[in-house]
N, C-alpha and C positions, 0 to 999 in steps of 0.2 A: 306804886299803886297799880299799874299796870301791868307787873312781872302777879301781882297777889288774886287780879283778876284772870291772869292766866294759868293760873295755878289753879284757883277753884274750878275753874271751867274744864280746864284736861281731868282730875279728877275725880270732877263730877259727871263724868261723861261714859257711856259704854263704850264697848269700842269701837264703832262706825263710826258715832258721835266724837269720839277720840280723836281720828281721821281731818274729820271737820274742823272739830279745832285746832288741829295740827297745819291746816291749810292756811287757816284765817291767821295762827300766830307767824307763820311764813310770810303772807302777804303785811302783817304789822310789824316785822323786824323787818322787812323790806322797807316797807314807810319811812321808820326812822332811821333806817340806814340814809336813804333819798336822803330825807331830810337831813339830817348829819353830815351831809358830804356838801350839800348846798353851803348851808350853813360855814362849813369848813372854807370852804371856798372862796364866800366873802368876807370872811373872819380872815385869810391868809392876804385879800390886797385890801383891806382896811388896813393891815398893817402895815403894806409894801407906801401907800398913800401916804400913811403917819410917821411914817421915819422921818428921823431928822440927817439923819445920813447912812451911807451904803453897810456902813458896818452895823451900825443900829438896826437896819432893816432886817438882815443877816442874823443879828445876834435873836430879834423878837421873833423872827420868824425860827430858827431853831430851838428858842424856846416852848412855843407855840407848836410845834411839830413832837416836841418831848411829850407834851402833857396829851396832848388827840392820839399818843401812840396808845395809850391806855384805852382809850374808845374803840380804837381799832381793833386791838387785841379782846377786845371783851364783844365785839362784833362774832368775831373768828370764832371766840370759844359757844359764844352762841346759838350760830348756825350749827357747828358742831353736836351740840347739847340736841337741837332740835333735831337732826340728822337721824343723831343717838335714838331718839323718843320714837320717832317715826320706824324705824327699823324696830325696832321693839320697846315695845310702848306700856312699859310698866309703869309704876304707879313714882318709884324714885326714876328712872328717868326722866319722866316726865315733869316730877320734882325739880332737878337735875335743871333739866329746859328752861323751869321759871325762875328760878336759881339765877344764872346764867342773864337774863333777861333783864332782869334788876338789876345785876351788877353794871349790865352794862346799859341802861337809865341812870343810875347812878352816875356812873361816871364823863355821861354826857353832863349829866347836871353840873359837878364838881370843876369843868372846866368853863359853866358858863353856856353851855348850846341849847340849840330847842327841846 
């Protein structure tokens, strides 16, 4: 829902107004980044806390690291997309941006995060 509101919004935007939302989608992939790393944070010693032993600890947290690799990567390609939009801010770049955006809400969700 929120990659589809930013979608509309760059879209529907001239291009000053482009700018503008180009800002505010920066400062709200910032947001959930923040939020995403907190969250990771204490998702990694809830799990250090709930081991039953050293290797358990070990094994959930490299699992746990497997799956947020996804999140990360879809951060990356994000800021990228939006980088892309901002240097030239066509209509599929910008596209592109909210693309990127979803994917990576998405796969916050798919592991469980805010």
């Amino acid at each position: 829902a929120p990659a589809l509101v930013l979608l509309l919004a760059l879209t529907a935007c001239g291009p000053g107004s482009r700018q503008v939302a180009m800002q505010t989608s920066l400062r709200a992939l910032n947001t959930a980044r923040d939020g995403f790393t907190a969250w990771d944070g204490a998702q990694q010693e809830r799990i250090v806390d709930r081991a039953t032993s050293l290797e358990d600890g070990r094994a959930q947290l490299a699992a746990h690291r497997d799956r947020r690799d996804r999140v990360v990567q879809g951060f990356i390609a994000a800021y990228a997309a939006l980088a892309l939009a901002a240097l030239d801010p066509t209509l599929a770049n910008l596209a592109a941006a909210a693309a990127e955006a979803k994917k990576v809400y998405d796969a916050v969700r798919a592991i469980g995060g805010p």
